[in-house]
C-alpha positions as CSV (number, residue, x, y, z in Angstrom):
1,X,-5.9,13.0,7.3
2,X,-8.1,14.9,5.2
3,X,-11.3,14.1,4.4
4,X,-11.6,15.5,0.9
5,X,-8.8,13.4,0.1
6,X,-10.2,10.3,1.5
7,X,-13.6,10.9,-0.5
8,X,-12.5,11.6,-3.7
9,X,-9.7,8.2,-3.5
10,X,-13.0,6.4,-2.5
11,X,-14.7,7.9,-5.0
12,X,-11.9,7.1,-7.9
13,X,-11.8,3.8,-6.5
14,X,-15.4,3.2,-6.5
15,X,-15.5,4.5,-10.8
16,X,-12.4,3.0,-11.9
17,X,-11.5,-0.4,-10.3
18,X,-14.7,-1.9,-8.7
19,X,-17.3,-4.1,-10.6
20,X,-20.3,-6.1,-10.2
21,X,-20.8,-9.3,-11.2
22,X,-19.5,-13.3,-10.8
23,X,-16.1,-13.3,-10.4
24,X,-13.6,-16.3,-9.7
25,X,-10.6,-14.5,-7.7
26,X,-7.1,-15.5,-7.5
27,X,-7.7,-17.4,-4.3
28,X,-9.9,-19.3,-6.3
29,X,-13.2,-17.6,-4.0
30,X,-16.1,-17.2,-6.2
31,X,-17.0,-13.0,-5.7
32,X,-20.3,-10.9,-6.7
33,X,-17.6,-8.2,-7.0
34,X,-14.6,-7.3,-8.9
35,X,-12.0,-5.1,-7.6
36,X,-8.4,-4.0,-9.5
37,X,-7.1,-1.1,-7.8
38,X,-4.5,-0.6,-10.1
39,X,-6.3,1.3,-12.6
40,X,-6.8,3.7,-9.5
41,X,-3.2,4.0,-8.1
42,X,-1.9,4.2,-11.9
43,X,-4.5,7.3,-12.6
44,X,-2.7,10.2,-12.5
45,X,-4.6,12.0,-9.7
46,X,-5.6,8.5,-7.8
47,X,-2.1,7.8,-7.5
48,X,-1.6,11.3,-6.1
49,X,-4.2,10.8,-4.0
50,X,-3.2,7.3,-2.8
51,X,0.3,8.7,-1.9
52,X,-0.5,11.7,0.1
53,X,-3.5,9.6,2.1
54,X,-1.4,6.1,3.0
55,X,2.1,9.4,4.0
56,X,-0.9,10.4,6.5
57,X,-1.3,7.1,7.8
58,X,2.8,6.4,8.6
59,X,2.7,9.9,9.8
60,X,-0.1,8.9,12.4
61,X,0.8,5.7,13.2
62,X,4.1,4.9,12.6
63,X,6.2,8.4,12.7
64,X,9.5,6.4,13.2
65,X,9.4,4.7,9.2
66,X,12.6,4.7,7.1
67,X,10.8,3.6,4.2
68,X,7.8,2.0,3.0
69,X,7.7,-1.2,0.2
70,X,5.6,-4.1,-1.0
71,X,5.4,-6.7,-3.4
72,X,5.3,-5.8,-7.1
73,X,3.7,-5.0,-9.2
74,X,0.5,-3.7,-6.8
75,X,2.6,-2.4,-4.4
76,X,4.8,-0.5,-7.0
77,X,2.9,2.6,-7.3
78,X,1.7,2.8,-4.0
79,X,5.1,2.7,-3.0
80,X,6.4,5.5,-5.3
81,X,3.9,7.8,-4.8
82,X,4.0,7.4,-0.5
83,X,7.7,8.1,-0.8
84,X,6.8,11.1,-3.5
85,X,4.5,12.7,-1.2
86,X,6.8,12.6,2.0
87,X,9.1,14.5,0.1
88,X,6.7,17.0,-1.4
89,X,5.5,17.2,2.5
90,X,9.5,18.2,3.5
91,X,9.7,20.5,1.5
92,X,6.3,22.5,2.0
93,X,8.2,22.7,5.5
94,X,11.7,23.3,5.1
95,X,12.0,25.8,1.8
96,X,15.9,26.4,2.3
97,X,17.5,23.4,2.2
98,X,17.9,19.8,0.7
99,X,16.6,17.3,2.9
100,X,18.3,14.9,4.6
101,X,18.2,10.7,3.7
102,X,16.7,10.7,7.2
103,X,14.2,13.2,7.5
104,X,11.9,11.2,4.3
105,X,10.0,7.9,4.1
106,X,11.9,6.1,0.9
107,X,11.0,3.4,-1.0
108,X,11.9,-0.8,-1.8
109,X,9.8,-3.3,-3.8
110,X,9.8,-7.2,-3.3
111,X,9.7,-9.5,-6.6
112,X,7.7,-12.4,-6.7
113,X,11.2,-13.9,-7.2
114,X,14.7,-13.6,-6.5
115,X,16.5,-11.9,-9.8
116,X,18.8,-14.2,-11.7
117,X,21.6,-12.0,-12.8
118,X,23.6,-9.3,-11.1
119,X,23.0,-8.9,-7.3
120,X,20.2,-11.4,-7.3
121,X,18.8,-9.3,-4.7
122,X,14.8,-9.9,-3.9
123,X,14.4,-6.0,-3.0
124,X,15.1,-3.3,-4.7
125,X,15.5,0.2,-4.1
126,X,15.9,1.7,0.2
127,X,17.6,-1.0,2.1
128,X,19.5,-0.7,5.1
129,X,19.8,-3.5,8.0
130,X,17.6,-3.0,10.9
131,X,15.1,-0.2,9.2
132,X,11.9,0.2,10.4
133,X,10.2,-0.1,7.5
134,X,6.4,-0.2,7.0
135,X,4.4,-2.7,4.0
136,X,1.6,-1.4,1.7
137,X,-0.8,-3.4,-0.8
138,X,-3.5,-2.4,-2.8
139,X,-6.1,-5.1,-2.3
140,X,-6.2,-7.4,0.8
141,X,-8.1,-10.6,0.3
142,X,-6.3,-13.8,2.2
143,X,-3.0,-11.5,2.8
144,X,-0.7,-14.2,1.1
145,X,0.9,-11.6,-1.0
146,X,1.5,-8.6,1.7
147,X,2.8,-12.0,3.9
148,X,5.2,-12.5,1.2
149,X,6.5,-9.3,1.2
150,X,6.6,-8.9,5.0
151,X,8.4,-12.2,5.2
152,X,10.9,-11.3,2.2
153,X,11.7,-7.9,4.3
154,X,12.1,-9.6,7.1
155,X,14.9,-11.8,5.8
156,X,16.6,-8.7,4.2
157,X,17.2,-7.9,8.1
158,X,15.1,-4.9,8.0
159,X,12.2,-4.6,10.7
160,X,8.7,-4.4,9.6
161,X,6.4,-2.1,11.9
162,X,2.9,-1.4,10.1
163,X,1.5,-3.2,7.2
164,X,-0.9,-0.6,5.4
165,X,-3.2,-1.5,2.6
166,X,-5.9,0.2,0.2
167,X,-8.6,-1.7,0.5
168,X,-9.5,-4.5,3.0
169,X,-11.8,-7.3,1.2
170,X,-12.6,-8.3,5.1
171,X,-12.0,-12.2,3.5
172,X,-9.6,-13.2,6.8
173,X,-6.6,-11.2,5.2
174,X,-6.4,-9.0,8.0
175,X,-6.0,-12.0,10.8
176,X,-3.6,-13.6,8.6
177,X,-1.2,-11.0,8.5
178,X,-1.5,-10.0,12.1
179,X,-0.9,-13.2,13.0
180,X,2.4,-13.0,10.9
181,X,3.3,-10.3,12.2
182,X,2.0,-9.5,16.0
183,X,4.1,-6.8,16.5
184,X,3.1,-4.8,13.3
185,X,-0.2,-3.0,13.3
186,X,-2.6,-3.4,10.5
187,X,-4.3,-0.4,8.6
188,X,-6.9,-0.1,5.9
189,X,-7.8,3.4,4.3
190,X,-11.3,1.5,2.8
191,X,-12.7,-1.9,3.5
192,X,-14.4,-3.7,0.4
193,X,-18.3,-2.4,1.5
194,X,-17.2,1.6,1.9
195,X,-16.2,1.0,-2.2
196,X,-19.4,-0.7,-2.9
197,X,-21.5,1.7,-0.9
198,X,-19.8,4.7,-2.8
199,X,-19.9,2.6,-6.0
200,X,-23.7,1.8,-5.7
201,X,-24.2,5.6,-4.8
202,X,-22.4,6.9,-7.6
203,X,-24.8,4.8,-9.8
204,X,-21.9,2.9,-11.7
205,X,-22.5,0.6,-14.1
């Protein structure tokens, strides 16, 4: 993974989604800080940024992933870009020819709720029984929303191996979604105090 990468996410992160002050969050926890990673992963170069770093991380630790997907809408461009930047990576490799469904990492989000017309399907986009499949979020606080999405994959009949996520709150998410899923290891690019510290050194308002 490389550094310069991971520093300048942490960086953007750190400028554009993290604040200071009294916060009630959607868990109803009362917060000294504010963080909303989306206006990160929706900057043009964060979102770059956010793709190539969390391709490095299935590349590491979970080589074997068909696709990667999470629960809208913070998932959705951390899912777009991750499958973006496996392909950019094919191709840096193999300069002659198209590549193969196989040989990328594609991409399904999970609504909130199950469409009403059409398919009613609750994913959309890569799905194919028995995948190994890895989740992303952006923020992890209790884990009820990346426990959603792991669930709502799960019942799609595709296999969830790795749970990735941007930034880890360290607020018992973690254990919670370990516990969900046993068998799926659990990564964080940043924890909630790496943003802070970079924040604080940055001297952000």
């Amino acid at each position: 993974m490389s550094t310069d990468n991971r520093t300048a996410l942490l960086n953007l992160i750190a400028t554009h989604s993290f604040r200071l002050g009294d916060f009630t969050l959607a868990s109803g926890q009362k917060s000294d800080y504010y963080i909303d990673c989306r206006t990160t992963t929706l900057h043009a170069e964060g979102g770059r940024l956010s793709g190539l770093l969390l391709y490095d991380l299935i590349r590491e630790h979970f080589p074997q992933a068909e696709a990667v997907g999470g629960l809208t809408m913070g998932a959705d461009p951390l899912v777009s870009n991750t499958a973006s930047a496996s392909a950019w990576h094919f191709h840096q490799h193999h300069h002659n020819r198209p590549p193969h469904d196989n040989e990328l990492v594609h991409g399904f989000l999970v609504r909130k709720a199950e469409k009403m017309h059409g398919t009613g399907r609750r994913l959309e986009g890569f799905h194919k029984i028995g995948a190994h499949v890895v989740i992303v979020d952006d923020v992890c606080t209790t884990g009820g929303s990346t426990i959603t999405a792991i669930e709502s994959t799960q019942e799609s009949g595709m296999n969830v191996i790795g749970v990735l996520c941007l930034v880890d709150r360290e607020q018992g998410g973690r254990a919670n979604i370990e516990a969900a899923v046993p068998h799926a290891p659990f990564h964080a690019l940043f924890t909630a105090n790496d943003v802070r510290a970079a924040h604080i050194a940055l001297k952000q308002p």
